[in-house]
MIGUSE-853337 format. One record per residue (C-alpha): residue in three letters; z, x, y. Coordinates in steps of 0.05 Angstrom, whole numbers, padded with zeros to 5 digits, always signed. Example, Ala and Ser with C-alpha at 12.3 -4.5 7.8 and 13.67 -1.06 7.14 Angstrom:
2
ALA+00156+00246-00090 SER+00143+00273-00021 
This chain:
97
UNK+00350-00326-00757 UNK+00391-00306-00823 UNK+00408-00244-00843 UNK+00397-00205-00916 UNK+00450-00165-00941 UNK+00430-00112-01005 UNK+00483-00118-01054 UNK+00448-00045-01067 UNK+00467-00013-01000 UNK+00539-00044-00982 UNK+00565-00042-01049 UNK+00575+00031-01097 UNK+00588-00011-01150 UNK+00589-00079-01185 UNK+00641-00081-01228 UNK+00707-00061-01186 UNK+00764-00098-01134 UNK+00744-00055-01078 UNK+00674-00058-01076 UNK+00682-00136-01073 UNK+00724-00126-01022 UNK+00663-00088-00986 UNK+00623-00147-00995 UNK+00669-00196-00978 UNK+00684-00164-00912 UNK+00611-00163-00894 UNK+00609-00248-00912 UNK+00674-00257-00872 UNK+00635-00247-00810 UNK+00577-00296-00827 UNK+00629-00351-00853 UNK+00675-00339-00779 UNK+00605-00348-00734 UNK+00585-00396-00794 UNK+00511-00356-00792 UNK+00476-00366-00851 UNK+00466-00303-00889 UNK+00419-00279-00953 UNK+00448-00235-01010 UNK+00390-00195-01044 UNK+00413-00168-01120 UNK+00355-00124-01119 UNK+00359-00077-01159 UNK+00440-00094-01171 UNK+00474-00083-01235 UNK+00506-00134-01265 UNK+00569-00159-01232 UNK+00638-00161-01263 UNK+00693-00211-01249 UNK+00731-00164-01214 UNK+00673-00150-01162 UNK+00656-00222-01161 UNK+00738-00245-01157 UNK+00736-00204-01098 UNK+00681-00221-01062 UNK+00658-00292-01074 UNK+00714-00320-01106 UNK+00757-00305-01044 UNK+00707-00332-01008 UNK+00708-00392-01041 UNK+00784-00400-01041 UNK+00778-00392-00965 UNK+00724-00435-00950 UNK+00715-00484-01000 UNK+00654-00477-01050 UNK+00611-00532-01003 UNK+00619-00480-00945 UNK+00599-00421-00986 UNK+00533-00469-01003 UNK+00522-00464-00931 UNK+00525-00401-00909 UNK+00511-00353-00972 UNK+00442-00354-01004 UNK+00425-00298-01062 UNK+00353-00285-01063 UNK+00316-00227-01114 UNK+00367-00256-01175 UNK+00347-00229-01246 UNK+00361-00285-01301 UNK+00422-00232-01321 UNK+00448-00239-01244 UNK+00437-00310-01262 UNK+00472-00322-01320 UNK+00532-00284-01287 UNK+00540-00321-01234 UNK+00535-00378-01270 UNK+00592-00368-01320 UNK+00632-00347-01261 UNK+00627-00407-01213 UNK+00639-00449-01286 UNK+00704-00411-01295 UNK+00731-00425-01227 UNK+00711-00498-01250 UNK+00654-00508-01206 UNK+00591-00544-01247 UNK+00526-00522-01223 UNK+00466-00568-01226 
């Protein structure tokens, strides 16, 4: 069974350090039991480095970006959310196909 997490209800914002660190938290969990989990951006602002530095990008430095494949999935992503986390996975130098 996976999980869903609402960016919208963990997070009171998407653009600061310490609501990534919310997030991030929350992922820790499903990365230690390695249980695959699915983030929902409905309804989620756009996201700002810091938020995504914070949350994803520690993740990422922790795990390795092939683990993160594994375990996160984001699910109800607007082409905006898209585009975001595209430029951001591209600036930690990870190519998306």
């Amino acid at each position: 069974m996976c999980d869903i997490i609402y960016i919208k209800q963990v997070s009171h914002d998407t653009y600061s350090n310490s609501s990534g660190y919310q997030l991030f938290v929350i992922l820790d969990k499903h990365f230690k039991d390695n249980s695959r989990v699915d983030v929902s951006l409905k309804n989620a602002t756009p996201m700002s480095s810091s938020y995504l530095n914070s949350s994803i990008g520690e993740l990422i430095t922790l795990y390795g970006f092939d683990k993160f494949k594994s375990v996160v999935k984001f699910v109800d992503v607007t082409p905006s959310h898209a585009e975001i986390l595209k430029s951001y996975l591209l600036s930690c130098g990870i190519t998306i196909h």
